[in-house]
C-alpha positions, 0 to 999 in steps of 0.5 A: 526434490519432488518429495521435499517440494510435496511436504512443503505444499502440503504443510503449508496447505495445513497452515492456510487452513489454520488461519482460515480456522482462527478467523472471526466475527464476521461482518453482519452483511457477509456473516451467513456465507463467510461462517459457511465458507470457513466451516467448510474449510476446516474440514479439509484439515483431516485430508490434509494431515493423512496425506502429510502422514501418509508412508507413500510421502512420493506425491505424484507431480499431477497431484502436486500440482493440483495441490498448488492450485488448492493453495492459490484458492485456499490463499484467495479464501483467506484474504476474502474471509480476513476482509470479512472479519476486519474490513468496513462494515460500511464497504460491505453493505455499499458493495455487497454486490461486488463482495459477493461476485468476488466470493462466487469467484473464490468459491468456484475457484475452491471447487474447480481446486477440489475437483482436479486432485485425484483422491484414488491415488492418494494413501486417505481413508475411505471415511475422509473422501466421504468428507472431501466429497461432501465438502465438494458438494457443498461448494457445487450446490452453492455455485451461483447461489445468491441469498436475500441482501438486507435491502432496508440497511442498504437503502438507509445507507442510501438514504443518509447519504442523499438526505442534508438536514436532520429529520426525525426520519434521519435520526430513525435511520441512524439509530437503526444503522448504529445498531445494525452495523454493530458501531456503538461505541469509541472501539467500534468507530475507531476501528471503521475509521481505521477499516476505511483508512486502511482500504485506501493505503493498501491500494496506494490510489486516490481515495475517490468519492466511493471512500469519501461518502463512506467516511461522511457516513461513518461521520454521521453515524459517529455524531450520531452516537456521540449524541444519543451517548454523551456517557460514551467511554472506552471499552470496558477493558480499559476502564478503571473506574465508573465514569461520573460527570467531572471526572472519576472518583472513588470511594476514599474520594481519590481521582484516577485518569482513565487509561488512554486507548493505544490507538488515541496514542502518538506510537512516537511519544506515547501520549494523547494525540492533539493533531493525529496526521497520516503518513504514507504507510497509512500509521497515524502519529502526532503531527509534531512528532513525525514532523521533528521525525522527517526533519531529522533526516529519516525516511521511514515510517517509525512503527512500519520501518517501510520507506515512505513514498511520500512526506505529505501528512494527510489530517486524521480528522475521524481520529481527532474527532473520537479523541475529543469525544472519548476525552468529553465523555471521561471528564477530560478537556480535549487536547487544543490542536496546534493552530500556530503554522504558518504565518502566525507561528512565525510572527511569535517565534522569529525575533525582530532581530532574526527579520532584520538579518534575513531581510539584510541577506535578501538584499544581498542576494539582489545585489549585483556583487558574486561575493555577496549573492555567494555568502547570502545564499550560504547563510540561507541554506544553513538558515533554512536547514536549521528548522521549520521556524526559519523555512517559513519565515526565509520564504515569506520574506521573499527569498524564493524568487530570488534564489531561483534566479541564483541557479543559472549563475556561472559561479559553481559555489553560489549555484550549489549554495542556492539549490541547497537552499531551495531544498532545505526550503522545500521541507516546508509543505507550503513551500513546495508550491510557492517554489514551483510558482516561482519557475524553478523547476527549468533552473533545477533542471538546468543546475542537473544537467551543468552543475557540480556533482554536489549541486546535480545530486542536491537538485534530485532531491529538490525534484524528489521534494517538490514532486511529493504534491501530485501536480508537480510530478506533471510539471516536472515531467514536462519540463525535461527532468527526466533525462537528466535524473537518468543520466546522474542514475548511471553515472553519479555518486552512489549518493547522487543515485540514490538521489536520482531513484527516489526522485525517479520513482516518485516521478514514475507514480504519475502515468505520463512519466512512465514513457518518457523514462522509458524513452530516457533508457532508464530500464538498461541502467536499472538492469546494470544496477542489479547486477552491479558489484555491491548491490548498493542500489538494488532496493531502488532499481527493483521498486522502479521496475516494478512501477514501469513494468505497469506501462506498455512500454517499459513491459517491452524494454524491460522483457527483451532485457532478459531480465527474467533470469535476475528476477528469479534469483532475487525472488529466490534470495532477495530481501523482503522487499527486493522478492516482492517488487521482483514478483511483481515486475514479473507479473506484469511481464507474464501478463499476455505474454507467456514465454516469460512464464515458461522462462520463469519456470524453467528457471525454478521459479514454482519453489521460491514462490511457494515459499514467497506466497507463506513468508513474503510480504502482505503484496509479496504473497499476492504477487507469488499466488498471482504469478503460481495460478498463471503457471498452473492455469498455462500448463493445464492448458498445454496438457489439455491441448496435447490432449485434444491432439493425440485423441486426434490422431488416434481417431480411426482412418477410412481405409483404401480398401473401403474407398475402393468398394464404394467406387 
């Protein structure tokens, strides 16, 4: 096993540093240190192939473990040098000084790596420990070191920034920065916009004021460019022709559409995108599209098949500007946005007919008859399912209100008729808080807590709707939702539990809501759901835990569940998604708290994360690399302590005989 365990390392080892090797064009403000860093890392190749072909293929455990560590540095270099060559050019000047601390730290970390295997006991040749020294020295001598910044592209940065109007002093600094930070045309500022895009889904947070200065500089720098260019045309790849004012024409007098670049194309339908929106993976599609995506029933992302957190769609308002840019420059009319939502669209596609009916139903639903308010509730929840058109129109004819006050009927069927309605409402972005406003939540929760089963699951799924905008979840969560979601969690229908976990989990993203979870005793009934017969729950209890392991205390509940055990054996054979979020949840519990971690590793936790940290998920490998440079740093430091322990006792005794002599 222990030679097994060694191969593995050791190719993987090879295959890190092959990637490092295929990494390029660096970023202008980080380009001296990454290309020294990456050449310094493509000479660790040759050690790495003779240990791999070595005939003693027995690698001692000290060794291995040493070689574990490399694979932690080496896997942090990679990430570092991967933002380097595909991160903001913006970020890197803005932040150069944290870049730099965190390249510091990588370094060091690649050079404490180095120095703790021992290269005497390893089968290489003389000449490639000259390498490896070398490479160590190189990595020692530029501990510390720190290289003059380009200060005048940091203060026009700055300066750009804090300047309003448009001096010729600005249009000098745009000119200087275009040309500095290399965004010059339609790929380059499409690829920074993306860059920053990017930066705020891969932390899941708000995007804060850092990113929304950086986007209001990319969008200076872009007006700028757009300006100064009015040729300015795709990449010369995606030509087909030499532009001209109206249009492109060749010499037999013909005219051909230029190529659309793939990212102006909506990944759903292929075409020129007229209202680029963002979904929660960070994916941009044609807002009708994803739109008619979502009102089909689906709940994940077309290009990605992630599952989306979230079905609010946030403008590409970059995107759309490069679009019309990129169309002007090619002789093309711009793509008119849709401007018919809401009230307007309503008014041109809702007949006077299909009003009068709808206003003939809200007077019913006012009426003190059960059979009326019965039937009116039901042809509205059939109304509103059947598609955007009609949810706006039910809801601005006043139909909220009224079947708000329908959830506390005694009649079962009119209560499940109303709550289905106010979910097929719901769908429509606009209504959302215009139901909450409304007061509904207290009645949901009350259908939740009393109503039939099919009424209990469909009020979790109007929670889950309503608490895609963000105040909501602090609505929600103060007006004793919570306890009633975690009941129908362990006792509903498979359908009602899963309604329940998504409502839970988006809950959970809010801070405030973690503790009252907790306190509802969700984490037991998350527990009995991984080990159930069938496993039909296991995505869901697994991407809770995860969130509530962040919290004090859900970290408690959860550690004295005994649930290490489970986790290891779902990093071992879970799903892709199932490994990550169980590396993760054992992250935060290992976190000040190391008995977990000699639980995990009693429980053979090094070999799945070796192999979660090659083959798992972009989070799945950082939670692995996390989780071996925990275990490493423990037991480095209970070798250094048995260490300190035995010098101590074998340290020589005054003697009696001597004691006596003195006396």
């Amino acid at each position: 096993m222990e030679e097994e365990n060694g191969g593995v390392v050791v190719q993987s080892l090879i295959e890190t540093v092959n990637e490092i090797a295929s990494i390029s064009d660096y970023r202008c403000a980080v380009k001296k240190q990454y290309c020294n860093l990456a050449r310094r890392l493509k000479l660790l190749t040759p050690m790495l192939e003779e240990i791999r072909d070595s005939k003693d293929s027995i690698i001692p455990q000290q060794t291995l473990k040493a070689l574990f560590f490399l694979k932690q540095a080496l896997d942090s270099a990679k990430d570092l040098l991967k933002f380097g060559s595909e991160g903001s050019k913006i970020y890197m000047v803005l932040e150069r000084e944290q870049i730099m601390n965190k390249y510091h730290e990588v370094t060091a970390k690649l050079e404490q790596a180095l120095s703790g295997i021992s290269y005497e006991i390893l089968d290489i040749s003389d000449e490639v420990k000259e390498q490896v020294e070398l490479v160590l020295a190189q990595f020692r001598r530029a501990k510390g070191r720190v290289d003059a910044t380009d200060v005048e592209l940091y203060e026009d940065l700055l300066s750009l920034y804090n300047n309003t109007d448009d001096s010729a002093k600005d249009l000098a600094v745009l000119k200087r920065l275009s040309e500095k930070l290399q965004l010059m045309g339609i790929t380059d500022l499409t690829q920074e916009s993306l860059a920053l895009h990017e930066m705020v889904t891969a932390t899941g947070e708000d995007p804060g004021e850092n990113i929304e200065k950086m986007s209001m500089l990319l969008k200076k720098i872009k007006d700028f460019v757009q300006t100064e260019n009015p040729n300015l045309d795709a990449p010369a790849k995606e030509k087909n022709v030499l532009p001209s004012g109206s249009g492109q024409a060749f010499a037999d007098g013909s005219h051909k559409t230029p190529a659309i670049p793939d990212d102006f194309r909506c990944p759903i339908s292929l075409e020129l995108m007229k209202d680029p929106v963002i979904v929660s993976t960070g994916q941009t599609y044609e807002r009708s599209c994803i739109e008619k995506w979502l009102e089909s029933g689906h709940e994940t992302c077309p290009k990605t098949l992630q599952k989306l957190t979230s079905a609010a769609l946030t403008p590409n308002y970059v995107l759309r500007s490069l679009i019309a840019q990129w169309c002007e420059a090619n002789g093309i009319e711009p793509p008119k946005r849709p401007t018919s939502y809401g009230s307007n669209k309503t008014a041109s596609t809702y007949s006077p007919a299909e009003l009068t009916k709808t206003e003939i139903l809200l007077h019913k639903l006012a009426s003190g008859s059960l059979e009326d308010q019965r039937s009116a509730a039901g042809e509205i929840r059939l109304l509103a399912k059947r598609n955007a058109d009609n949810r706006v129109a039910i809801a601005e004819a006043g139909a909220i209100p009224l079947l708000v006050n329908l959830l506390s009927t005694p009649d079962s069927r009119t209560q499940e008729h109303a709550i289905t309605a106010l979910l097929n409402l719901s769908i429509c972005e606009d209504n959302k808080g215009s139901i909450v406003l409304a007061g509904a939540v207290p009645g949901i929760v009350h259908v939740l807590k009393k109503g039939s089963m099919e009424a209990r699951e469909n009020a979790a799924a109007t929670l889950f709707s309503l608490s895609v905008v963000d105040e909501n979840k602090v609505t929600i969560g103060s007006l004793g939702a919570i306890p009633p979601l975690v009941t129908l969690l362990s006792e509903g229908t498979q359908r009602g539990k899963k309604d329940a976990a998504t409502a839970l989990f988006n809950l959970c993203i809010y801070q405030g809501n973690k503790g009252k979870a907790v306190r509802a005793g969700v984490v037991p009934t998350l527990m009995c759901l991984l080990t159930e017969t069938g496993g039909g729950m296991v995505d869901e209890a697994l991407a809770i835990l995860a969130i509530l392991a962040s919290h004090p205390e859900g970290k408690a509940i959860i550690g004295a569940a005994e649930a290490v055990p489970v986790l290891v054996e779902f990093i071992r054979n879970g799903s892709p998604r199932n490994r990550e979020n169980a590396a993760a949840v054992l992250v935060h519990l290992s976190s000040g708290d190391q008995k977990h971690l000699v639980e995990a590793e009693e429980h053979g936790v090094m070999g799945p994360l070796v192999d979660l940290a090659q083959n798992g998920t972009d989070r799945g490998k950082r939670k692995a690399q996390q989780l071996m440079e925990r275990i490493s740093r423990f037991f480095e430091q209970q070798k250094h302590t048995q260490a300190q322990a035995e010098a101590h006792i074998q340290q020589p005794q005054p003697s009696a005989m001597a004691n006596s002599g003195d006396s």
